[in-house]
C-alpha positions as CSV (number, residue, x, y, z in Angstrom):
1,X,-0.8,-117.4,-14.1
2,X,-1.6,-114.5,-12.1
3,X,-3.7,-111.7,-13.3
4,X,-4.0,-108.0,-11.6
5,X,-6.7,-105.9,-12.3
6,X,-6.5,-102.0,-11.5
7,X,-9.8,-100.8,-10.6
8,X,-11.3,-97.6,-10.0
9,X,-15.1,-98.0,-10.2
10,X,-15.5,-96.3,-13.9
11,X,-17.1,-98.5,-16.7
12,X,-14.4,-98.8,-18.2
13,X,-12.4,-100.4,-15.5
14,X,-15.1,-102.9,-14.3
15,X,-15.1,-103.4,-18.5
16,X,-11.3,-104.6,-17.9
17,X,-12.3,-106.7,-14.8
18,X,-15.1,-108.8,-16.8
19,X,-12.6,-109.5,-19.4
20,X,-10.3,-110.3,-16.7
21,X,-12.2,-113.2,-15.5
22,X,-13.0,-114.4,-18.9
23,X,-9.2,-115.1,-19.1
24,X,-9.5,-117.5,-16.2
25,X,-10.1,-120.8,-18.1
26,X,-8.2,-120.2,-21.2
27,X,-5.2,-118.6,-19.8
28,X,-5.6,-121.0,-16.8
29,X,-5.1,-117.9,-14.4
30,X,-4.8,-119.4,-10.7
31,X,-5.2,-116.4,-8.9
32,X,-7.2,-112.7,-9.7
33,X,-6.0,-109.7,-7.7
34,X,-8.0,-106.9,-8.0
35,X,-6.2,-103.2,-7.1
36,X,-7.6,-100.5,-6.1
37,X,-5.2,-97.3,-5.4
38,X,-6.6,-94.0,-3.3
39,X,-4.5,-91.4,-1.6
40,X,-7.0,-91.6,1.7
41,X,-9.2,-94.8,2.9
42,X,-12.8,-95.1,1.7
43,X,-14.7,-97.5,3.9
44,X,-17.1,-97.5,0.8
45,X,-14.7,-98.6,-1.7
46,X,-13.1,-101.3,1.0
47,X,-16.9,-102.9,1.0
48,X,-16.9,-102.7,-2.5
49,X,-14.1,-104.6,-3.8
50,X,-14.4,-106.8,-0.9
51,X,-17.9,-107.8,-2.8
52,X,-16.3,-108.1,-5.3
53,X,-13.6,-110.4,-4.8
54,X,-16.0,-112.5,-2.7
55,X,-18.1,-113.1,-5.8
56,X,-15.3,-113.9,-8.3
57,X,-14.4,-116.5,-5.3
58,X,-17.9,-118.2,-5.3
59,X,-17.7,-118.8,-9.1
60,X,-14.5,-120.9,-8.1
61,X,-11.5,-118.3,-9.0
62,X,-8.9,-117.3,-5.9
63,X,-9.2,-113.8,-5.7
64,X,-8.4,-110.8,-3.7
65,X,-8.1,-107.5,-3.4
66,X,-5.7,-104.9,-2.8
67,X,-5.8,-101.2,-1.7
68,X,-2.2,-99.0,-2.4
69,X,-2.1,-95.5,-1.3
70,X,-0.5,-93.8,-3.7
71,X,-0.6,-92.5,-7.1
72,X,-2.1,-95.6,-9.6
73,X,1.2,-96.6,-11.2
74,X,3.5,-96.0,-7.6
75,X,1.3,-98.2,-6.0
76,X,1.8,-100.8,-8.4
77,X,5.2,-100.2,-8.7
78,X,5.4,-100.7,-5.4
79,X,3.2,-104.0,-5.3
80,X,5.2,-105.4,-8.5
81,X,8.6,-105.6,-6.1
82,X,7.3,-108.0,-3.6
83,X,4.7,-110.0,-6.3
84,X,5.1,-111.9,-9.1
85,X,2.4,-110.9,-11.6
86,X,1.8,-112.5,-14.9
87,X,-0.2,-109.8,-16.8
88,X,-2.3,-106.4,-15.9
89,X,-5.4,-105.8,-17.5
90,X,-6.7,-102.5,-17.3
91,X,-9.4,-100.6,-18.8
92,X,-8.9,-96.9,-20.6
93,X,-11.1,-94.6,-22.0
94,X,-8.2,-93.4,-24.5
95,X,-7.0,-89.6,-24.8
96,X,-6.0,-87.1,-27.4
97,X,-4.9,-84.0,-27.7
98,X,-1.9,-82.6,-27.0
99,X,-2.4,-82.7,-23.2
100,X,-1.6,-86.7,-23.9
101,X,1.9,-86.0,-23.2
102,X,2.1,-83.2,-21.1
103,X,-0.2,-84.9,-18.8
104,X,-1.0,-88.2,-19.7
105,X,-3.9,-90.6,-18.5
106,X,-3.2,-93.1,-15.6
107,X,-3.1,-96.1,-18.3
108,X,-0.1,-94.4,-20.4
109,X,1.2,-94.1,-16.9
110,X,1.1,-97.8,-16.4
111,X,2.6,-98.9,-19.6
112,X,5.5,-96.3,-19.2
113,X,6.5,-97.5,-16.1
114,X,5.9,-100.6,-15.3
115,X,7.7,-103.9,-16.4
116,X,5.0,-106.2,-17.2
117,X,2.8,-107.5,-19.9
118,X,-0.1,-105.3,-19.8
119,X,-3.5,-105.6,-21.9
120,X,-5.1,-102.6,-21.9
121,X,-9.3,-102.8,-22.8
122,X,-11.0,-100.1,-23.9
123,X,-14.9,-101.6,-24.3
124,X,-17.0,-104.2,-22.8
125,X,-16.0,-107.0,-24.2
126,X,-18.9,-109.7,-24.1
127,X,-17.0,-113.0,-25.1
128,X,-13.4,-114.0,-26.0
129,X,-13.7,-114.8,-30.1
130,X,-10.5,-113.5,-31.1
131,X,-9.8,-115.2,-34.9
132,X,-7.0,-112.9,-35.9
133,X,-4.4,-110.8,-34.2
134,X,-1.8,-108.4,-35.2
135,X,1.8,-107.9,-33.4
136,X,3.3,-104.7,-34.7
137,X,7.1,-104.4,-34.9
138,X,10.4,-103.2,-36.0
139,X,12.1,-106.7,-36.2
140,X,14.8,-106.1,-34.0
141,X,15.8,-109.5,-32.4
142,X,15.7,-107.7,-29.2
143,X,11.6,-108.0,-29.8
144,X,11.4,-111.6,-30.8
145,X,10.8,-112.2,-26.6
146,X,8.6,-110.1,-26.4
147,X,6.8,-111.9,-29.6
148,X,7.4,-115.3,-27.9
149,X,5.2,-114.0,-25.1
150,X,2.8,-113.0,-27.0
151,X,2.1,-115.7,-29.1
152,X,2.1,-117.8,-25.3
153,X,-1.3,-115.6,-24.9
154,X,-2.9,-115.9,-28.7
155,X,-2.5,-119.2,-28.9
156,X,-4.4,-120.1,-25.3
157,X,-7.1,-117.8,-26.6
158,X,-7.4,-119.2,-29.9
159,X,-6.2,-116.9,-32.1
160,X,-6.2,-118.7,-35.8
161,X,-4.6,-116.2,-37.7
162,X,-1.7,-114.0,-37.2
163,X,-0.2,-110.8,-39.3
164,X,3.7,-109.4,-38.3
165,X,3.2,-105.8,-39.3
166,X,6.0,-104.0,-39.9
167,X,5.0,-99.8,-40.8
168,X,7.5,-98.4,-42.5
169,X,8.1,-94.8,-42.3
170,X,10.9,-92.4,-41.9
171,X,11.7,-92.0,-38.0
172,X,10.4,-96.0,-37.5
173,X,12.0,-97.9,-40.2
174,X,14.3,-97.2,-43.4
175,X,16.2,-100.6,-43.8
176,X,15.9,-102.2,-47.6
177,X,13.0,-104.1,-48.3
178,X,15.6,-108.0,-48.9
179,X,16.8,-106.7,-45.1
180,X,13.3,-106.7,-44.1
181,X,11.8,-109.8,-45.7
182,X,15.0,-111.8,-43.9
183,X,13.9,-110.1,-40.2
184,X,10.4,-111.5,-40.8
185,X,11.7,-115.1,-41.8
186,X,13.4,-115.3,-38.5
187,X,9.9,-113.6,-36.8
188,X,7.9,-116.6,-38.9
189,X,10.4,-119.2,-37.7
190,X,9.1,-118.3,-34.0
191,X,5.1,-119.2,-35.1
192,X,5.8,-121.3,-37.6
193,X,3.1,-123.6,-36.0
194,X,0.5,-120.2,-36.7
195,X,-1.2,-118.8,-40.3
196,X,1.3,-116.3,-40.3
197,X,1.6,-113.0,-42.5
198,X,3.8,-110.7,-42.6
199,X,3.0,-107.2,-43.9
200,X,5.6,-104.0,-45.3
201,X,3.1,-101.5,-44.4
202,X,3.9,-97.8,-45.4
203,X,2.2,-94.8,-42.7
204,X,3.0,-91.4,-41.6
205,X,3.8,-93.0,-38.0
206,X,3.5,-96.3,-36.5
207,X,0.2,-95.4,-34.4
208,X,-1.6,-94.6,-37.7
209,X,-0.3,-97.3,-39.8
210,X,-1.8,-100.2,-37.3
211,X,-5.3,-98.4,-36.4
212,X,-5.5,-98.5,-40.5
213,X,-4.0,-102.1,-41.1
214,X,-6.5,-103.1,-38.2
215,X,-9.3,-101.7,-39.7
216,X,-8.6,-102.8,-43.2
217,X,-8.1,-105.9,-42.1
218,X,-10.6,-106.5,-38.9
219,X,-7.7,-108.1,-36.1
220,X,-9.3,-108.6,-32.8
221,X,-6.2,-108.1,-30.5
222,X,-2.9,-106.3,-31.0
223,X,0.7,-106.5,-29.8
224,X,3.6,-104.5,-29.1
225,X,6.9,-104.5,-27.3
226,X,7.9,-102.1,-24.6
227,X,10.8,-103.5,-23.8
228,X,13.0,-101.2,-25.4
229,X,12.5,-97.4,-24.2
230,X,14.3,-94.1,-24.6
231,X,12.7,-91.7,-22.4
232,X,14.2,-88.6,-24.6
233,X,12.3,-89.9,-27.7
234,X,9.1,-90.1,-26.0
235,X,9.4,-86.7,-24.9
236,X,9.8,-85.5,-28.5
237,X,8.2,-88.0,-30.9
238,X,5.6,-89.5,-28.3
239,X,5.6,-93.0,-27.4
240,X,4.3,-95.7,-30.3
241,X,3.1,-98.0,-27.7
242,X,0.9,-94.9,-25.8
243,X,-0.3,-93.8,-29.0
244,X,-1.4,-97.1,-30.1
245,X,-2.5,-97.5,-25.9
246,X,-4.3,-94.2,-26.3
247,X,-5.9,-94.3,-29.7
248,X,-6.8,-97.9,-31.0
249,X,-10.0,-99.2,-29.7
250,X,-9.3,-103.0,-29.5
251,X,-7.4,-104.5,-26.9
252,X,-3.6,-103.6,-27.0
253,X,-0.9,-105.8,-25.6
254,X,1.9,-103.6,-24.5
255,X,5.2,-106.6,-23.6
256,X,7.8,-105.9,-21.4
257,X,9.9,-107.9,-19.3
């Protein structure tokens, strides 16, 4: 596996890049890149993550680093064509407001655009204990890859017990509840080799219905697909995934592929 870390010096990204490197041995990641994106070249920064990487290196990890000149998520854009990449982690210090969507942070950027797993961190994390995760979603087949892939990263990191969480309100869901117990058979099928439970949760949106199922409940890591996007809705609803990117503080796995 190879991991890519975006860095821009702030806590929050050298948060993501200490997480990063705890991944090594469970997700038996071969290779750490660490990327760095500036519109001009800062000798400074060069020095920097050339420190970095070097140190990463003497505790037995191949890593390197990379400098894009460009805009964060056209750089990797750009980087993504010619490298195969496993998973991005990146660090965000969350947003809200309205000026979320008329601006949006570098991170939402990231998950919008690119076509990659991406686990976005939003505080130190010390050690890797997760016990219970949460995948949220819609139980269209078209997101039991993206559930496959993440039950590929829960299960090397230990993850002992897992809740399907569907939220059911009126612009995310509306099908009849024996409709949606059948979806979630097929979603259990997939882990059946997990503690699985599967939850009918009813919110005013999607964003709000798994920050309060997560707190309720305590999960440790979230996931959701971003495979499937319409651009228009974004514009007028607002994206679940960046909502859920932007305003829930545990780490979020946004899947795409």
């Amino acid at each position: 596996m190879k991991i890519l870390v975006p860095l821009d010096f702030s806590d929050c990204s050298m948060n993501a890049l200490a997480f990063a490197e705890q991944l090594i041995v469970p997700l038996d990641v071969e290779e750490l890149i660490i990327f760095h994106s500036c519109e001009s070249q800062n000798e400074d920064h060069k020095n920097t993550l050339s420190k970095l990487s070097s140190e990463i290196v003497s505790r037995g990890t191949r890593c390197s680093y990379q400098i894009g000149e460009a805009k964060l998520h056209v750089a990797l854009q750009n980087y993504l064509l010619d490298h195969d990449i496993d998973l991005i982690v990146i660090g965000s210090h969350g947003v809200s407001g309205k000026s979320e969507w008329f601006i949006g942070s570098n991170t939402q950027k990231v998950v919008r655009k690119l076509h990659c797993p991406i686990l976005v961190i939003k505080e130190e994390i010390r050690s890797i204990s997760f016990e219970k995760a949460a995948f949220v979603t819609s139980l269209a087949k078209s997101e039991q890859t993206c559930f496959e892939q993440f039950l590929t990263i829960i299960r090397k990191l230990g993850v002992r017990e897992l809740h399907l969480l569907t939220i059911n309100t009126s612009s995310f869901f509306s099908e009849p509840y024996v409709m949606v117990s059948r979806a979630q058979q097929s979603f259990e099928k997939i882990a059946s080799d997990m503690d699985i439970k599967c939850h009918f949760y009813s919110d005013y949106s999607v964003e709000a219905g798994a920050r309060h199922f997560i707190q309720e409940l305590g999960i440790d890591i979230v996931g959701i697909s971003n495979h499937n996007r319409n651009p228009i809705k974004r514009i007028i609803q607002g994206s679940n995934v960046e909502l859920m990117v932007n305003h829930i503080d545990i780490p979020v796995l946004s899947i795409d592929y």
